[in-house]
Every structure is written in C-alpha cells, then in structure tokens.
C-alpha positions in Angstrom: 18.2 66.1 108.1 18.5 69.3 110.3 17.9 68.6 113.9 15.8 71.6 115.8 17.1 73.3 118.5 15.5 71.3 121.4 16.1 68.2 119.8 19.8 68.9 119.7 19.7 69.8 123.5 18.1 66.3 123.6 20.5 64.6 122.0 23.1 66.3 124.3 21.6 65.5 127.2 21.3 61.4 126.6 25.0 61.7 125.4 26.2 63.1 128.6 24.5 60.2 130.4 25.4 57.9 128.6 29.4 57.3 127.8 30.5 56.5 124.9 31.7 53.0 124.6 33.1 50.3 122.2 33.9 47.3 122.6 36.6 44.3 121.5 36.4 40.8 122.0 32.9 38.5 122.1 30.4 41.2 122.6 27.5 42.2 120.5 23.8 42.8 121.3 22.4 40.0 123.9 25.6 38.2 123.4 25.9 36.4 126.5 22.8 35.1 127.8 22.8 31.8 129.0 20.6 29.1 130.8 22.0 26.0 132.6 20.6 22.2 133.4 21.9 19.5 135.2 25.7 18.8 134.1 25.8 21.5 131.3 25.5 25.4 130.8 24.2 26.8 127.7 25.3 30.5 125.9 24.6 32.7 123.4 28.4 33.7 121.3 28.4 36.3 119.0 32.4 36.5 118.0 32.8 38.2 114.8 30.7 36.5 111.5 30.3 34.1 113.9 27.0 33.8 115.8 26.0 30.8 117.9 25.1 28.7 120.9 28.0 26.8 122.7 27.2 24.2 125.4 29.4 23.4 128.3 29.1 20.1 129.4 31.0 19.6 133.3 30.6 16.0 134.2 32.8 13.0 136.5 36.1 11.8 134.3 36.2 15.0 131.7 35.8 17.9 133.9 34.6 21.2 132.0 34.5 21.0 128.2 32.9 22.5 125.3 30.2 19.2 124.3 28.7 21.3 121.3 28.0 24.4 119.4 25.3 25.2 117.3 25.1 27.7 114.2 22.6 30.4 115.1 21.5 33.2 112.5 23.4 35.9 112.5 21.2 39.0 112.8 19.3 37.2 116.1 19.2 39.2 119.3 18.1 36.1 121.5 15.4 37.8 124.6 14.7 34.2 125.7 16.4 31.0 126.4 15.7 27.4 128.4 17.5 24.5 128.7 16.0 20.7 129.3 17.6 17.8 129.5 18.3 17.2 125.8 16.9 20.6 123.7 17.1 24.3 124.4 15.0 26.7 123.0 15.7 30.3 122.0 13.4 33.3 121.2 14.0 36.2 119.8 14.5 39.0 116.8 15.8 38.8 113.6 13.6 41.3 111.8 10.5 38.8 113.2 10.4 37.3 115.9 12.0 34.0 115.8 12.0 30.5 118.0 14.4 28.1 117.6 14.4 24.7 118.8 17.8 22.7 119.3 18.5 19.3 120.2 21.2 18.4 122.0 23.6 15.6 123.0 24.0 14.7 119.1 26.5 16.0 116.6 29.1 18.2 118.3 28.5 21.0 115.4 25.0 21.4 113.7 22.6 24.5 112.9 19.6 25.6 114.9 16.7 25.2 113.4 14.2 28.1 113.4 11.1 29.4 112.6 9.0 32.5 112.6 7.1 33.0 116.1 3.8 35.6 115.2 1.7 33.9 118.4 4.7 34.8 121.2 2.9 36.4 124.2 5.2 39.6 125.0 3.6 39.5 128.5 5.5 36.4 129.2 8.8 37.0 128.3 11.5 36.7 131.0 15.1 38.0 130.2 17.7 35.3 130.7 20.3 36.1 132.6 23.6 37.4 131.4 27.6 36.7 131.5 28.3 40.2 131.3 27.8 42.0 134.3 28.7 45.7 135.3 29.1 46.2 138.6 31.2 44.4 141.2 32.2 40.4 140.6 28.7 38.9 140.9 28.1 35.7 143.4 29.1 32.2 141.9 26.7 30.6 140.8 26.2 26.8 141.7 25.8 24.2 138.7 24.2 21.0 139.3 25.6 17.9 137.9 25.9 14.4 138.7 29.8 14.5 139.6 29.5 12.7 143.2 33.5 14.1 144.0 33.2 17.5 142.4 31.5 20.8 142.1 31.3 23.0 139.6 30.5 26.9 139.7 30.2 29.6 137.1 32.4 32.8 138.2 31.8 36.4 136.4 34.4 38.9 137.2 34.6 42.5 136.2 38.2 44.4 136.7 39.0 48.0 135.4 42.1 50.4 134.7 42.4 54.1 133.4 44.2 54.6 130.4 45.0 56.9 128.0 41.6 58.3 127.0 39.4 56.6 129.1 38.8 53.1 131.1 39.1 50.3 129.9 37.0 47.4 131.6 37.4 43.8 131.1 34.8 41.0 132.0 35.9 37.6 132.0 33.4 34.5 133.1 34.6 31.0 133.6 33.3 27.7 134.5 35.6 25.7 137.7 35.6 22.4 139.0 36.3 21.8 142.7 37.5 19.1 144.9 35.8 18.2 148.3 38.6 20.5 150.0 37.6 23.4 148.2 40.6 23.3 145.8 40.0 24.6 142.1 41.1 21.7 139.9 40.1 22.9 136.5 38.9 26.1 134.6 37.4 26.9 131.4 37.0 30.6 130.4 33.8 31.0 128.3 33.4 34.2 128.4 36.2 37.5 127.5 35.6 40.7 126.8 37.1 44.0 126.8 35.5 47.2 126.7 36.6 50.9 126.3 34.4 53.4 127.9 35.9 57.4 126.6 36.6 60.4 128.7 34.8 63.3 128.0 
C-alpha cells in the first residue's frame, strides 16, 4: 500500500516524537500493573510465553516471598485489577473483553479462570497503577500488613546510561522489609527491566 504524501509527513512527524524503543527483560503491553491488600501485593508478569499473575505475600516469620502465581492468557492486556482479602479480579482484552476472577491463598500454582465481559461499563474503568515508571524514582509506597515489628515498602527505581547508539534505561522495583530502626532487613526484586531507547 502506497502512502500519500501528507500521510508520509504524518508518519514522520509521530516518529520524531516518539523514539524508537525496544525492550529486554519482563516487559510487554500492561505488564506490570499491580494492586495490593493487607500483607500481600499482586502483579501482572508477562516474561516471554509466559503470562501471569504473581502474588507477594510479606508477613511476621517469612519476610517477603512469592505465596503464588497464577496462569493468565496469554494475549490479555489487563486495564483493571483489585485485590480482597482472598480473590483478585482482573479485566481486560484478549480480542473481547475479558474478567477473570482468582482465588487466592490455595494452591501455590493454578490458572485464572475467565470469562467474556460484554456488560463492562467503559465509564468506570480506572487504570491500575504500574511498576514501571519513567521519570525520576517514584515515592515508596507503604504496604499494610499485620507484621507488628516490621514494615514493608514497595520501591520503583529508574537509572539510565548512554551507550553506543542510544540510552539504555533500566527499571527495577522491589519489595523491602524494615526493622523498627529503619534498617532494610530483606529484599525481593519483582520487577527488572531493561530498555533501549535509539539515537536518531
């Protein structure tokens, strides 16, 4: 197909605003939202074949662990995502609009099981938030649990260096339990990405 002349200019114009970028590591589509509840945090992992949900559990005795992960389909761009105390639900596309409801605290490794959404209310969806970030290392961000000597926070960093072609940019996210002194006594990286953004 031929492209016009002021479609071409078009096409020009988003590409200069845009960089060009690709990307290694766990990163694809909505890959990394997330939602949190009292003594675990949630995520969407897309790494490779492999899509799913992973659930951190941070609790008094085991620190910061991964409790469960659940097989996801593999074409699902999740938009939507809640946690409750024992079931998380996801929404989004996979050619339809999909929900899919997943109960937790069972078998550490099960499937999520989903079904086509046609009454979802578009007007109501609320993005969930993201581990990737790009701008400067966002705020930690508190976790609740039921750990009566620790804390537990989820960091998001964002570091960059020039190479040869470009920058590269690397995001990494963890979850950290401190002690009452304000000591870092344990980490668990959930999140680690590298990304490759092209000089013109």
């Amino acid at each position: 197909m031929k492209c016009s002349g002021t479609f071409a200019v078009l096409l020009a114009a988003i590409a200069s605003i845009f960089p060009v970028m690709s990307s290694a590591g766990t990163q694809h589509g909505n890959d990394g939202s997330f939602c949190t509840f009292k003594g675990y945090l949630a995520y969407d992992d897309l790494e490779g074949i492999t899509h799913s949900l992973r659930v951190i559990r941070f609790e008094a005795g085991r620190g910061v662990y991964l409790a469960e992960q659940v097989t996801l389909p593999r074409t699902l761009t999740v938009r939507s995502m809640s946690c409750e105390a024992d079931r998380i639900e996801l929404e989004g596309y996979d050619s339809v609009w999909r929900k899919c409801a997943i109960e937790i605290g069972g078998s550490p490794a099960s499937v999520a099981n989903c079904s086509d959404d046609h009454g979802f209310d578009f007007a109501k969806l609320v993005e969930p938030p993201s581990l990737g970030i790009f701008g400067p290392d966002a705020a930690p961000i508190p976790l609740e649990s039921a750990d009566p000597e620790h804390s537990y926070q989820l960091l998001r960093h964002l570091s960059h260096r020039v190479v040869a072609g470009g920058t590269e940019w690397h995001t990494k996210c963890e979850i950290v339990q401190i002690d009452r002194a304000g000591s870092i006594l344990k980490r668990l990286v959930i999140y680690d990405n590298r990304s490759m953004e092209y000089a013109d």
